[in-house]
C-alpha positions in Angstrom: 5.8 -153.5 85.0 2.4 -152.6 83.9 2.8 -154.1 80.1 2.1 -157.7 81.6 -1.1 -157.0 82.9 -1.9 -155.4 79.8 -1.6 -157.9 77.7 -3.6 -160.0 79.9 -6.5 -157.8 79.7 -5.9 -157.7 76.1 -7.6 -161.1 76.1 -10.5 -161.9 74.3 -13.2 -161.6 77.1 -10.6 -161.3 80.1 -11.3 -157.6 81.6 -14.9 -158.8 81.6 -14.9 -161.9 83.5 -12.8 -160.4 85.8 -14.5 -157.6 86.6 -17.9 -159.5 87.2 -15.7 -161.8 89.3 -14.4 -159.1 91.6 -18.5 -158.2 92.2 -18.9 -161.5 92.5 -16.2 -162.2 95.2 -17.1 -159.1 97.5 -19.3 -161.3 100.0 -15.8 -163.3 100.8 -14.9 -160.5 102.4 -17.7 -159.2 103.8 -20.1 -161.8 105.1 -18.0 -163.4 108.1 -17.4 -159.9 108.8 -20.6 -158.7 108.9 -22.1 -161.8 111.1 -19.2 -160.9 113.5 -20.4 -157.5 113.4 -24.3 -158.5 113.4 -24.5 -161.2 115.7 -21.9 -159.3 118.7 -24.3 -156.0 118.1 -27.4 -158.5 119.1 -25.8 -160.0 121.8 -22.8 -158.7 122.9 -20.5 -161.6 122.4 -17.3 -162.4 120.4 -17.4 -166.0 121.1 -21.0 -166.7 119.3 -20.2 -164.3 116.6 -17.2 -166.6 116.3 -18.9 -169.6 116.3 -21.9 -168.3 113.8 -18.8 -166.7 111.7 -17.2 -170.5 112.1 -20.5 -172.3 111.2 -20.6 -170.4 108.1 -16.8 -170.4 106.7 -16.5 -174.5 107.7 -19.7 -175.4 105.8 -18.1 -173.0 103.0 -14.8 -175.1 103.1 -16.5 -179.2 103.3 -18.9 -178.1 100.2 -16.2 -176.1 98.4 -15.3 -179.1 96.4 -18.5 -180.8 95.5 -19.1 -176.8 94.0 -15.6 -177.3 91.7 -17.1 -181.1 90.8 -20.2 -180.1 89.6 -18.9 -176.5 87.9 -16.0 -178.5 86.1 -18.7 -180.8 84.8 -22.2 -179.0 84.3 -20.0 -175.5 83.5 -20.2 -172.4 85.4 -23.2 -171.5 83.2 -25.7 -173.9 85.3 -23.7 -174.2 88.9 -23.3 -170.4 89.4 -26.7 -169.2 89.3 -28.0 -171.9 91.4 -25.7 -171.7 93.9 -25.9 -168.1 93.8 -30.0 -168.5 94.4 -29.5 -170.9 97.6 -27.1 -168.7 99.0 -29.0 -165.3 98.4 -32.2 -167.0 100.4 -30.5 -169.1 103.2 -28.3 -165.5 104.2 -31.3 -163.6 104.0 -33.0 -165.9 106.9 -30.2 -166.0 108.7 -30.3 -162.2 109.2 -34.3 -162.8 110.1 -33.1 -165.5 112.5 -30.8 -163.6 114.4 -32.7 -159.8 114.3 -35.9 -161.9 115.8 -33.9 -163.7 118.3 -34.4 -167.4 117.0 -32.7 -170.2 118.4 -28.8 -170.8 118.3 -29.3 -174.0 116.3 -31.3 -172.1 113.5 -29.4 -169.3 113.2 -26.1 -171.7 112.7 -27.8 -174.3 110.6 -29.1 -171.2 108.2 -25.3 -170.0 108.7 -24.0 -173.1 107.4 -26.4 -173.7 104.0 -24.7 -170.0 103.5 -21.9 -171.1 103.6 -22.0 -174.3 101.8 -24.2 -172.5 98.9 -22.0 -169.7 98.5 -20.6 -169.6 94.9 -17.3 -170.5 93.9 -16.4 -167.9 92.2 -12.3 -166.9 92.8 -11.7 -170.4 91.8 -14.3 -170.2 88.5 -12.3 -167.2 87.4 -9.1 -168.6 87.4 -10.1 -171.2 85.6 -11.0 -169.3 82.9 -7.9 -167.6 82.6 -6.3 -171.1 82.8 -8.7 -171.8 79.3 -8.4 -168.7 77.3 -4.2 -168.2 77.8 -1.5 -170.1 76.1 1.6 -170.0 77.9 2.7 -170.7 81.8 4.2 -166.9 82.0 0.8 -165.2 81.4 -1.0 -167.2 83.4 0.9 -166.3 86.4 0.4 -163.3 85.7 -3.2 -163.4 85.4 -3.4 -165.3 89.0 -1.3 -162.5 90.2 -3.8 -159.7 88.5 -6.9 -161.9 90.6 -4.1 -161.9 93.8 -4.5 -158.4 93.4 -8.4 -158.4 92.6 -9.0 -160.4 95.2 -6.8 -157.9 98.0 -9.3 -155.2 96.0 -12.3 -157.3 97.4 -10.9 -157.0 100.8 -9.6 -153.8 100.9 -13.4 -152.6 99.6 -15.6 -155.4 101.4 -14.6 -154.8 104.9 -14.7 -151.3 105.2 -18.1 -151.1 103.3 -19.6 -153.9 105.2 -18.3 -151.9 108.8 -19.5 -148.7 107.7 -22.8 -149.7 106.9 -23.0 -151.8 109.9 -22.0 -149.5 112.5 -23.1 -146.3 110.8 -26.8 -147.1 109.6 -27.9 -150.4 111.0 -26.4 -154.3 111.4 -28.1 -155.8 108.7 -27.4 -153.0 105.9 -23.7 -154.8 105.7 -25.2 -158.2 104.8 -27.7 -156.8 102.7 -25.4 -155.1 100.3 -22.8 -158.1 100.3 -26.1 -160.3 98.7 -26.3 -157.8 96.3 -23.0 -157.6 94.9 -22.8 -161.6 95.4 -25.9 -161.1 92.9 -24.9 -159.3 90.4 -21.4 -159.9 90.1 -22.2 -163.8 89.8 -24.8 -163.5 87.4 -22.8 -161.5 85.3 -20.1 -164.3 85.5 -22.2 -166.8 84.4 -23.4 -165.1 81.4 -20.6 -164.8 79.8 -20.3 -168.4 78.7 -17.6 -167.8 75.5 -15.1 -168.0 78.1 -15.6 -170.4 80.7 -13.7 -174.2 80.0 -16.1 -176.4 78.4 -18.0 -178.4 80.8 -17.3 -182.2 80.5 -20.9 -183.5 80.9 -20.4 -187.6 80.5 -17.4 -190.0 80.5 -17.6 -190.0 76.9 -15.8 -186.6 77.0 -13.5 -187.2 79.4 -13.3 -191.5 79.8 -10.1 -191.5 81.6 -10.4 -189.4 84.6 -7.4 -187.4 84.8 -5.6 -188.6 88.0 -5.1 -185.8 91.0 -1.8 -185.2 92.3 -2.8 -185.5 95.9 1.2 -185.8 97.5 1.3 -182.3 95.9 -2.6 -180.8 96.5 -2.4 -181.7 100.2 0.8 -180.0 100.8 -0.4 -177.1 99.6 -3.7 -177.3 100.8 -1.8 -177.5 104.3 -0.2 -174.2 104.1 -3.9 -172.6 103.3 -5.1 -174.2 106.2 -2.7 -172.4 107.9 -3.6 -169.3 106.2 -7.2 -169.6 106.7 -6.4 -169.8 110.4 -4.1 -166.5 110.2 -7.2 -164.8 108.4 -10.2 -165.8 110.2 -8.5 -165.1 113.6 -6.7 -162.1 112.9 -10.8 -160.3 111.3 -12.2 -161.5 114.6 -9.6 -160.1 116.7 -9.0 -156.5 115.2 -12.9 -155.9 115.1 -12.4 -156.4 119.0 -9.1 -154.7 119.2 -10.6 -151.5 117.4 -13.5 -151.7 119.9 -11.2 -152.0 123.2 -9.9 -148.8 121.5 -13.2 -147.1 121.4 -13.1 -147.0 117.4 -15.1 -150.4 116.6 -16.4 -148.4 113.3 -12.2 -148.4 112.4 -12.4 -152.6 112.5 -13.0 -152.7 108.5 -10.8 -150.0 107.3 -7.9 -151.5 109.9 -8.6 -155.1 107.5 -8.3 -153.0 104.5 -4.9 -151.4 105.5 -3.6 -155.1 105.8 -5.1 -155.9 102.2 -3.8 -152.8 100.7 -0.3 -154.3 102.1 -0.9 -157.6 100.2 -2.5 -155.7 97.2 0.8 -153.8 96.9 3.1 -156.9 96.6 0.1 -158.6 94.6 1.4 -156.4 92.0 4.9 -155.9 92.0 4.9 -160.3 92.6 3.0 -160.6 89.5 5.6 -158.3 87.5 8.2 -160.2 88.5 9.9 -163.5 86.6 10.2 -165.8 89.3 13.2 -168.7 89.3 11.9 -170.2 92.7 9.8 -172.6 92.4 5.8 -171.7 93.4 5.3 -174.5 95.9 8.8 -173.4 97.5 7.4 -169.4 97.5 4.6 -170.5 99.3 5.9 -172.1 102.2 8.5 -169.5 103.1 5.5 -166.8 102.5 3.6 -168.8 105.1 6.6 -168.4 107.5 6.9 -164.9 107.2 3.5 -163.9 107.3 2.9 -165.7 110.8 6.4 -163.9 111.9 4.5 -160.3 110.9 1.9 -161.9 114.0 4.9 -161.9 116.5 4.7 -158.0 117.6 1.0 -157.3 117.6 -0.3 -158.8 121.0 2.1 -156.0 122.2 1.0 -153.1 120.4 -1.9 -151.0 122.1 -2.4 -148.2 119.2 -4.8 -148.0 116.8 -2.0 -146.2 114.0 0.7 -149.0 115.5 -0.9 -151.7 114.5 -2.2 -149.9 111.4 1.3 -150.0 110.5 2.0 -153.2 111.4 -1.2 -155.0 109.3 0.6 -153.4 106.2 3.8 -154.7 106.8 2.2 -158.4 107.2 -0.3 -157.6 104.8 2.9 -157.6 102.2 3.6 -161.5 102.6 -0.3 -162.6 101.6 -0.4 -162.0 97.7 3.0 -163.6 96.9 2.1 -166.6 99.3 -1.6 -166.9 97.5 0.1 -166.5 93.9 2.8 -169.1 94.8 0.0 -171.7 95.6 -2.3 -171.3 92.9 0.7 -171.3 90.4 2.4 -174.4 91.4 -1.9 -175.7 91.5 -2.0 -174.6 88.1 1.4 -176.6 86.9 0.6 -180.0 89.1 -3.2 -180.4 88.4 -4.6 -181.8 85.0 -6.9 -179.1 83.1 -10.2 -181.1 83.4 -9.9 -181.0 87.7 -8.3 -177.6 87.7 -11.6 -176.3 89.2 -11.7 -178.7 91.6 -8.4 -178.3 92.5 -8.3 -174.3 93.1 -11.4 -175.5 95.1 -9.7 -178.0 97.2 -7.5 -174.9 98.1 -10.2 -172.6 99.1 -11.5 -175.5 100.9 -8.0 -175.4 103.0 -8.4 -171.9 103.5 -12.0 -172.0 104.9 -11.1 -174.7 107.1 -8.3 -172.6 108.8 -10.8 -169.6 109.1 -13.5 -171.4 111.0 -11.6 -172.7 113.9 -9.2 -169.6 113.9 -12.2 -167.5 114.1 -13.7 -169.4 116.5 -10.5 -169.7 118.7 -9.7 -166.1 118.5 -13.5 -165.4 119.9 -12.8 -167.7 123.0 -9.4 -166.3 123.7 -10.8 -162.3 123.3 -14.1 -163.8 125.5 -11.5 -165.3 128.4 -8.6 -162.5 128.2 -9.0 -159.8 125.5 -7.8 -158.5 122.1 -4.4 -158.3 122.2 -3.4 -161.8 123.7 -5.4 -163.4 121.3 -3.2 -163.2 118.2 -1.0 -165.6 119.4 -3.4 -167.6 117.6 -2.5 -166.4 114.0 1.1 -166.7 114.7 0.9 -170.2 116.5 -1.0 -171.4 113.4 1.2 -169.7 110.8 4.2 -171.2 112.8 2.5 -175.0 113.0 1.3 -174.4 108.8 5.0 -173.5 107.8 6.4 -176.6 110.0 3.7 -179.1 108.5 5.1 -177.5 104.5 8.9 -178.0 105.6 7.9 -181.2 107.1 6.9 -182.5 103.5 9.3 -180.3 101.5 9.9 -182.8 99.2 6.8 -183.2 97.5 6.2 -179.8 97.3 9.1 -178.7 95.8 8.8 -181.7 92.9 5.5 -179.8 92.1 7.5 -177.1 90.5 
């Protein structure tokens, strides 16, 4: 199983790239978190910590693309550390703003230039791999290896981000997520032997490569939906785990669920798949809001420990299916863009489930509110089915 990844790493450059990229990506998992975790410790509310966690993710999402734009045609050389630079200074104030009790619209607006500076850096890496490999089967592989990175990043961010939150003080969590964010990114954009050549004028690239929208928006569609399942279901176990007394359990709970999705992560990214991606991805989305059915029933901590890993198994096939059948439908000079359009469909679905989730924990508790991920996973898989056809022609 392990021979494919391998021979992956083997690449030229590869184990480099992505290792900076996993350092790099570890805010993703922690900053939402740790404004949920920050803002409800100032104040004691879920629903503003939703709606500074929402401010945040959406401005993330709308500025998402314009980041794939200008890295597919500057290069990741000159977007990343700029990006990076914004992003370290606007989070920083933002932790000022809330700690000295500055208004709501400050601490939201410094949120959002967060959000919308944070670096792209998930979709920069697969775009790499997409440059240095030759053939369709390793690069599946390689998005299943950054499927599995990126479940590492979430199994690592929230638990680090919780423990230094709730065990030394609420800004420590933030703090370290702008230093990884620092370094990992930095070390990413150094390495410029392997990033896809940038494609500075239209004498490069005269003829715009034409985007396969039909097949982008399908997709992008079922990571709305996935966003949605995400950013609710952080919110509401961080309040779950503290109506259990065990708030300080809220990260390593998330990192049971992405230890779940790690584990398929890696047995998908073994496997030689006959489905068609697109068609993996929409019945991935079904499943994974149908792991949301039990868990406004469950009232124990190791219950719905157990129940997190079993749901946390349908995330890395679903995520590798869509960024494979991305890979196949979208032309090589606006595959940045593209993966980007997709993250942008992700954080999208976190804000408002995020926000959502806060209200319904606000009006009537924890456990009632995941109705929200599985209403949303429900509604994302409908919306995919609805539209089958183009999605399965992008195979």
């Amino acid at each position: 199983m392990l021979s494919s990844y391998r021979r992956v790493l083997a690449t030229p450059g590869g184990w480099q790239f992505s290792l900076a990229g996993f350092a790099g990506r570890l805010p993703i998992s922690m900053v939402s978190l740790g404004i949920v975790l920050l803002v409800s410790a100032h104040n004691g509310s879920y629903g503003a910590a939703g709606t500074v966690a929402s401010a945040y993710l959406l401005s993330n999402a709308v500025f998402a693309i314009a980041q794939g734009r200008l890295v597919d045609r500057f290069g990741q050389h000159v977007v990343l550390p700029l990006t990076q630079l914004v992003f370290t200074l606007s989070l920083a104030s933002m932790m000022w703003a809330v700690q000295s009790g500055a208004p709501h619209v400050v601490t939201h607006a410094l949120a959002a230039l967060a959000g919308a500076s944070l670096p792209q850096v998930g979709s920069c890496v697969r775009a790499r791999w997409s440059h240095v490999l030759p053939d369709k089967r390793s690069k599946q592989t390689a998005y299943a290896l950054e499927a599995v990175v990126d479940e590492a990043v979430f199994v690592t961010g929230p638990t680090l981000v919780t423990f230094l939150a709730t065990t030394w003080h609420p800004l420590a969590g933030l703090g370290s997520a702008i230093v990884a964010g620092l370094v990992g990114t930095l070390a990413l954009a150094g390495q410029r032997s392997t990033q896809p050549p940038p494609r500075l004028s239209r004498a490069v690239d005269p003829h715009r490569a034409a985007m396969p929208w039909g097949v982008v928006i399908t997709l992008a569609l079922l990571c709305v939906a996935l966003g949605t399942i995400f950013g609710a279901a952080e919110v509401i176990t961080v309040a779950f785990s503290d109506e259990q007394g065990a708030k300080q359990w809220s990260g390593p709970l998330l990192a049971v669920w992405a230890v779940g999705s790690l584990t398929a992560g890696v047995v998908s990214g073994a496997i030689h798949w006959r489905t068609p991606p697109a068609t993996r991805a929409l019945w991935g989305t079904l499943v994974l809001a149908l792991t949301m059915a039990p868990l406004p029933f469950v009232e124990s901590m190791w219950v719905m420990a157990g129940f997190l890993l079993l749901g946390g198994m349908a995330i890395s096939p679903t995520l590798i299916a869509t960024m494979s059948a991305t890979e196949e439908a979208v032309p090589p000079s606006r595959l940045t863009e593209g993966m980007a359009i997709l993250q942008t469909g992700i954080g999208i679905g976190i804000a408002p489930g995020a926000a959502v989730a806060g209200l319904v924990i606000d009006a009537h508790g924890a456990s009632p509110a995941y109705v929200v991920p599985l209403a949303a996973g429900l509604l994302g898989a409908a919306a995919a089915w609805s539209t089958r056809a183009p999605v399965t022609s992008s195979a």
